[in-house]
C-alpha positions as semicolon CSV with decimal commas, in nm:
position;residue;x (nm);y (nm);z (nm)
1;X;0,687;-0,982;0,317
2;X;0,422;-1,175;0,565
3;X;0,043;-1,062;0,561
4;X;0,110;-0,963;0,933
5;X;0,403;-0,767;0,854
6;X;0,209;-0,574;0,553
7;X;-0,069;-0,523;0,772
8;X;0,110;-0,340;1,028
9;X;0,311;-0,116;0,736
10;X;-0,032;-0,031;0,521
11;X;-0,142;0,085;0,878
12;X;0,081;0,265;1,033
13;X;0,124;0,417;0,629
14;X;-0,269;0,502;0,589
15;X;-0,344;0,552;0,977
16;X;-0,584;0,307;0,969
17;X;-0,603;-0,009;1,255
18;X;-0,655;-0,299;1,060
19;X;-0,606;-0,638;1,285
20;X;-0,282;-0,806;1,231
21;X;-0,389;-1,140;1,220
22;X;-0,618;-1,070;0,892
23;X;-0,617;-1,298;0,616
24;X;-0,445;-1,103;0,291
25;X;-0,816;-1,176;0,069
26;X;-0,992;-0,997;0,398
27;X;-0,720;-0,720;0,443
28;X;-0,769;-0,641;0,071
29;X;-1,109;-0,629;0,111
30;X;-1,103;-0,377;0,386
31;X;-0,819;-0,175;0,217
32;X;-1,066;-0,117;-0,062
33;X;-1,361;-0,023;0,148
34;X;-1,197;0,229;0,345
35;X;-1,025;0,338;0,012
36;X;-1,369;0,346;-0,160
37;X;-1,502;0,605;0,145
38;X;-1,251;0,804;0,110
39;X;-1,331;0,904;-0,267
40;X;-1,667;0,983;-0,112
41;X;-1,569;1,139;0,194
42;X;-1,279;1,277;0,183
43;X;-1,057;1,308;-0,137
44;X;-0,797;1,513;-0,014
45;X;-0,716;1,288;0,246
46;X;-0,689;0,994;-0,039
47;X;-0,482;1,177;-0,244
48;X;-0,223;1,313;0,042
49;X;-0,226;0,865;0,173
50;X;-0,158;0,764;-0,200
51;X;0,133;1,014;-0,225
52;X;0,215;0,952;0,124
53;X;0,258;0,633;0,059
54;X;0,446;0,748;-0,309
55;X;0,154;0,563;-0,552
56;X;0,235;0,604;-0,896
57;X;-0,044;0,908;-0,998
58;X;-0,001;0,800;-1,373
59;X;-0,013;0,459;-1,334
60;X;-0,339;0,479;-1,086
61;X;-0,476;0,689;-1,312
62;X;-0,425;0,478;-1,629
63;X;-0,549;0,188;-1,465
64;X;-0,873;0,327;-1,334
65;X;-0,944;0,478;-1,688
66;X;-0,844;0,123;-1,869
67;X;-1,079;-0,073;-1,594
68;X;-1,369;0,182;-1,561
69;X;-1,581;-0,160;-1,490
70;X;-1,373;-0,267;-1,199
71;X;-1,422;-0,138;-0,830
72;X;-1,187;0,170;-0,736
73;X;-1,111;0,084;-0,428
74;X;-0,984;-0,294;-0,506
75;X;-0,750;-0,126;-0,794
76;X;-0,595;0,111;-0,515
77;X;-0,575;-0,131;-0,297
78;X;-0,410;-0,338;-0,510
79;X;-0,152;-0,047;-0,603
80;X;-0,084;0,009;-0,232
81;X;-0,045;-0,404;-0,113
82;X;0,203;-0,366;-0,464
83;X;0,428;-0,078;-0,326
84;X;0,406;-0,151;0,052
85;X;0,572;-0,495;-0,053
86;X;0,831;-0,281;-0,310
87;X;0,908;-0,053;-0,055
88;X;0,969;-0,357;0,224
89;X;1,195;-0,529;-0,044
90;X;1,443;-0,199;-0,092
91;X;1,457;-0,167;0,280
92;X;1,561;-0,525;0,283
93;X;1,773;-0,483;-0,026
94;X;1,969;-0,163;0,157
95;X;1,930;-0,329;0,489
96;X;2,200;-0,619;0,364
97;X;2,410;-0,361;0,139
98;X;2,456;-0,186;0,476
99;X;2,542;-0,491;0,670
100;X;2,796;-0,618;0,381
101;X;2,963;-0,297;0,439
102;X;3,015;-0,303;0,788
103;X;3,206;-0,589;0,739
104;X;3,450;-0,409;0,526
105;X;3,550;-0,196;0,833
């Protein structure tokens, strides 16, 4: 999956309007800064993206508790960049299965 590509499916997937043309370091960066004020601001809203966006709860949770040193919003971030690109590759995965079995007919 392209930075542009993963850009345009973490934003239409957290409603946010990150540019398209970002750099992946940058787009992280952001990510975690609008992740960051949303533990601040509003939790609820965090908690309906991440399962929006179907974050493994026990796995975030076991990572911010093993890294308590380590920035919040760069370890979410991280988690969602990890299962936007999952989720692109079983589209893909499906998207060929599907094609394969047109053929058949």
């Amino acid at each position: 999956m392209d930075t542009n590509a993963l850009i345009l499916a973490i934003n239409k997937d957290l409603e946010l309007s990150l540019p398209a043309d970002l750099e992946e370091t940058l787009m992280r960066q952001q990510l975690a800064a609008y992740l960051n004020q949303l533990i601040l601001s509003d939790f609820q809203k965090l908690v309906y993206l991440l399962y929006r966006i179907d974050v493994d709860e026990m796995k975030l949770k076991k990572m911010l508790r093993d890294n308590p040193e380590e920035d919040a919003g760069i370890l979410m971030a991280d988690m969602v960049i990890e299962r936007e690109r999952k989720k692109a590759e079983t589209r893909m995965k499906f998207k060929r299965n599907a094609d394969s079995e047109e053929d058949l007919w």
